[in-house]
Residue, then its C-alpha position, 0 to 999 in steps of 0.5 A: x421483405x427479408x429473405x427466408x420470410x413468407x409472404x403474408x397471405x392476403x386477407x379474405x375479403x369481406x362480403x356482406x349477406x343480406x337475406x331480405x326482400x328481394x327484387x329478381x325474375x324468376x327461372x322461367x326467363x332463362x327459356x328465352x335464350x334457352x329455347x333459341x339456342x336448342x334448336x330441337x327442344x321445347x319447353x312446356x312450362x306447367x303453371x298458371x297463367x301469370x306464367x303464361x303472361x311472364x313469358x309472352x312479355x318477355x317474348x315479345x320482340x320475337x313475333x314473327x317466329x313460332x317460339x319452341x315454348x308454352x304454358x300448360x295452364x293450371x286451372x282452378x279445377x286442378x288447384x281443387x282436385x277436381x281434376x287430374x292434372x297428371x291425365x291433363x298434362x298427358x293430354x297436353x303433351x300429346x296434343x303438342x308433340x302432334x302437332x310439332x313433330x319436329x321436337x326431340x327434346x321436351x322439357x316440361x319445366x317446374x313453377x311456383x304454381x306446380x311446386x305449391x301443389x306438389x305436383x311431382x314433374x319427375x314422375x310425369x317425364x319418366x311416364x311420358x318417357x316411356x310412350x314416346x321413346x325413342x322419338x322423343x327424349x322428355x326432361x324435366x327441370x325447375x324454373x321456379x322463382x320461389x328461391x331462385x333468380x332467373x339465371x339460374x334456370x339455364x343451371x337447372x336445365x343444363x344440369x338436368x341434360x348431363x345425365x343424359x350425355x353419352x360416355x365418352x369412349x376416346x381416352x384422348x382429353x376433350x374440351x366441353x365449352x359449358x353454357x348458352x352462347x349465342x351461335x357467332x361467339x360459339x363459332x368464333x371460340x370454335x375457330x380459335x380452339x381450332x387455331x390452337x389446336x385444341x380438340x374435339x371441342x364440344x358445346x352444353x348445351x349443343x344446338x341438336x338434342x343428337x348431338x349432345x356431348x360425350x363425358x367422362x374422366x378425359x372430359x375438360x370443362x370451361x365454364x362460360x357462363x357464370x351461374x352453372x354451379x349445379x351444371x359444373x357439380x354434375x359434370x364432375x360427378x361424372x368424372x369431368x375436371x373443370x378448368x378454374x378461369x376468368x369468364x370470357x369478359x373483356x380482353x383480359x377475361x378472354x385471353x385467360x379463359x382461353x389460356x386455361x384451356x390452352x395450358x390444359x392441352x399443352x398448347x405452347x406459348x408461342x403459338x397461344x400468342x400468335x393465335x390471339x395477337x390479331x384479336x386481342x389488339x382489335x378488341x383493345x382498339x375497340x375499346x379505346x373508343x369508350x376511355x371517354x365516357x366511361x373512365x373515372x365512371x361509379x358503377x354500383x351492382x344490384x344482384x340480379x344475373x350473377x354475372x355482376x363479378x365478372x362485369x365489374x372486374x372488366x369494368x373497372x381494370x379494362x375501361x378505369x370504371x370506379x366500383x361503389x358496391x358489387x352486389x351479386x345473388x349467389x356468390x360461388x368462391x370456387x368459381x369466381x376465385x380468380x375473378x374476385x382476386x382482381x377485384x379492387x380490394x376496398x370494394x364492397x361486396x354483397x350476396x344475397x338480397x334486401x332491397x331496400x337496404x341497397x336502394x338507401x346505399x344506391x341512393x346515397x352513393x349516386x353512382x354514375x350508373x347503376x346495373x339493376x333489374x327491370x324491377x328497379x331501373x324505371x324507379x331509379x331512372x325516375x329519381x335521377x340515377x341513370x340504369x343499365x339492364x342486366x337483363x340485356x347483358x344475358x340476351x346481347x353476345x357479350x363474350x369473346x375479343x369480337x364483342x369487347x366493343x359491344x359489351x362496352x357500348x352497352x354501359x356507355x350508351x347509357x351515359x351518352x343518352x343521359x348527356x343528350x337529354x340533359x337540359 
């Protein structure tokens, strides 16, 4: 290039928006981490008994737990007016919290059903509020799946939290991890920031409804996960900056992850690199073990989790995986600028949804694996098309250098039980 000359900018990427059928769980689904994770609190879904029967599905593995979550079931009487479902719902609430007195956060949680009949959850929480504070703190949130996917529950239900965080006091700059992460990635980025000497340090959601983190002008914020857009508008609406990155997939997306905070805090480049050596090579060691089998592999992505983006950047740069389409439910350009400009750039992209469009480019593609939902995978599978559920990648510890190995796995087990059972 001549000297003096700008570089041209690169050309925006082309996405394609589909606006059709759509093949997702509903919000409801995100209570099964959600609940685990929030040790204190529980989710009182109001809706139907479809509901009931989702979330007991769904909920199956843990049978020999006492699970923080229920449904407070709409009957027909409260469908007809025959009843007043605000007088039945307190009934509820009480019966529960008698029974469970060891809950300090209740969520009553919105559905379709509820929403149908306008049933103004708000109200209730703030009457219900008012008899059981201080013991009890009592939210509410929408999980329905009318417009949503099921990812989206957990940003409905963090961001309904943030007006409940304490003003930060310190005028010292603090870190806020946002998002669910099972406790051993938690604990594992915890030491490192500590490594770093970044701190205090703190977790949305936090494990005690007591010890939610403080907010304010010095609060900097990470985004663990990649669907907390409403999460992320409230945090900065009180005054808390977010720190653009990588999500923490893969080597790659890791160590940039921890570098924007490490960058925010001051953290000097030496001791960033001896903080991350040991791990970043273990983590490269392990996943040298999947080159084989996954390298030169075609990947194409259903919306379903709004993790797609992210999974694919480290799929392909990481483990050589060829993209056929990146199909996401909701694509945010502020969050996800910097994963998208890794992205291979004849890749197509898709946001939204009209399933039957994609399943004739899945079908004519024939890639070697497809990430879809449960909706789809038993049908695919049938057809020849070897699947990989998204849903096992939100409940499975995928984020940080000790699980780049496990993420891996999850697309390679696939593939290895396809060459086992072929004849």
């Amino acid at each position: 290039m001549a000297p003096g000359k700008a570089c041209a900018a690169p050309p925006a990427r082309v996405v394609l928006r589909e606006r059709g059928q759509r093949e997702v769980f509903c919000g409801l689904t995100s209570i099964m981490w959600l609940h685990r994770k929030m040790q204190d609190a529980f989710f009182l879904i109001v809706g139907s008994r479809t509901c009931a029967h989702l979330m007991q599905s769904a909920a199956g593995v843990m049978i020999f737990a006492e699970p923080r979550f229920a449904t407070a079931i709409i009957e027909e009487r409260d469908l007809a007016g025959m009843a007043d479902i605000n007088e039945e719902l307190n009934k509820t609430v009480a019966r529960l919290l008698e029974r469970r007195p060891e809950i300090k956060l209740l969520f009553l949680v919105g559905s379709c059903p509820s929403e149908v009949i306008k049933l103004d959850l708000g109200r209730a929480a703030e009457r219900l509020s008012m008899t059981y504070s201080p013991k009890v703190r009592i939210l509410n949130y929408s999980g329905s799946g009318i417009e949503t996917t099921f990812t989206q529950g957990e940003d409905a239900c963090l961001a309904a939290l943030v007006p409940e965080l304490p003003a930060a006091e310190s005028a010292a700059p603090e870190l806020m991890v946002v998002g669910a992460l099972a406790d051993v990635v938690e604990d594992q980025f915890a030491r490192l920031f500590d490594a770093l000497g970044i701190g205090p340090v703190r977790f949305l959601p936090s494990r005690k409804s007591g010890a939610l983190p403080p907010v304010g002008p010095n609060t900097k914020f990470l985004l663990a996960q990649p669907w907390l857009r409403d999460t992320a508008r409230a945090l900065e609406a009180r005054g808390a900056v977010h720190l653009p990155a990588l999500f923490p997939l893969g080597v790659e997306g890791t160590t940039a992850w921890l570098m924007a905070a490490a960058t925010a805090f001051g953290v000097s480049p030496a001791l960033f690199q001896a903080v991350t050596e040991m791990p970043r090579a273990r983590a490269t060691r392990a996943l040298l073990r999947y080159n084989d089998t996954l390298a030169g592999k075609s990947l194409f992505c259903f919306p379903d989790s709004q993790m797609e983006v992210p999974l694919a950047r480290f799929l392909s740069r990481e483990l050589g995986m060829r993209l056929e389409e990146v199909g996401t439910p909701y694509l945010h350009a502020g969050h996800m600028a910097d994963e998208l400009a890794l992205l291979p750039a004849d890749v197509r992209l898709s946001e939204g949804q009209d399933v039957d469009l994609q399943l004739e480019r899945a079908r004519e593609a024939r890639p070697d694996i497809t990430l879809c939902g449960l909706g789809l995978a038993n049908p695919l599978e049938q057809e020849g098309l070897t699947t990989k559920w998204s849903i096992e990648l939100v409940f499975t510890p995928i984020q940080g250098y000790e699980q780049c190995g496990d993420l891996a796995e999850l697309f390679a087990r696939p593939l290895t039980r396809r060459t086992r059972l072929a004849v």
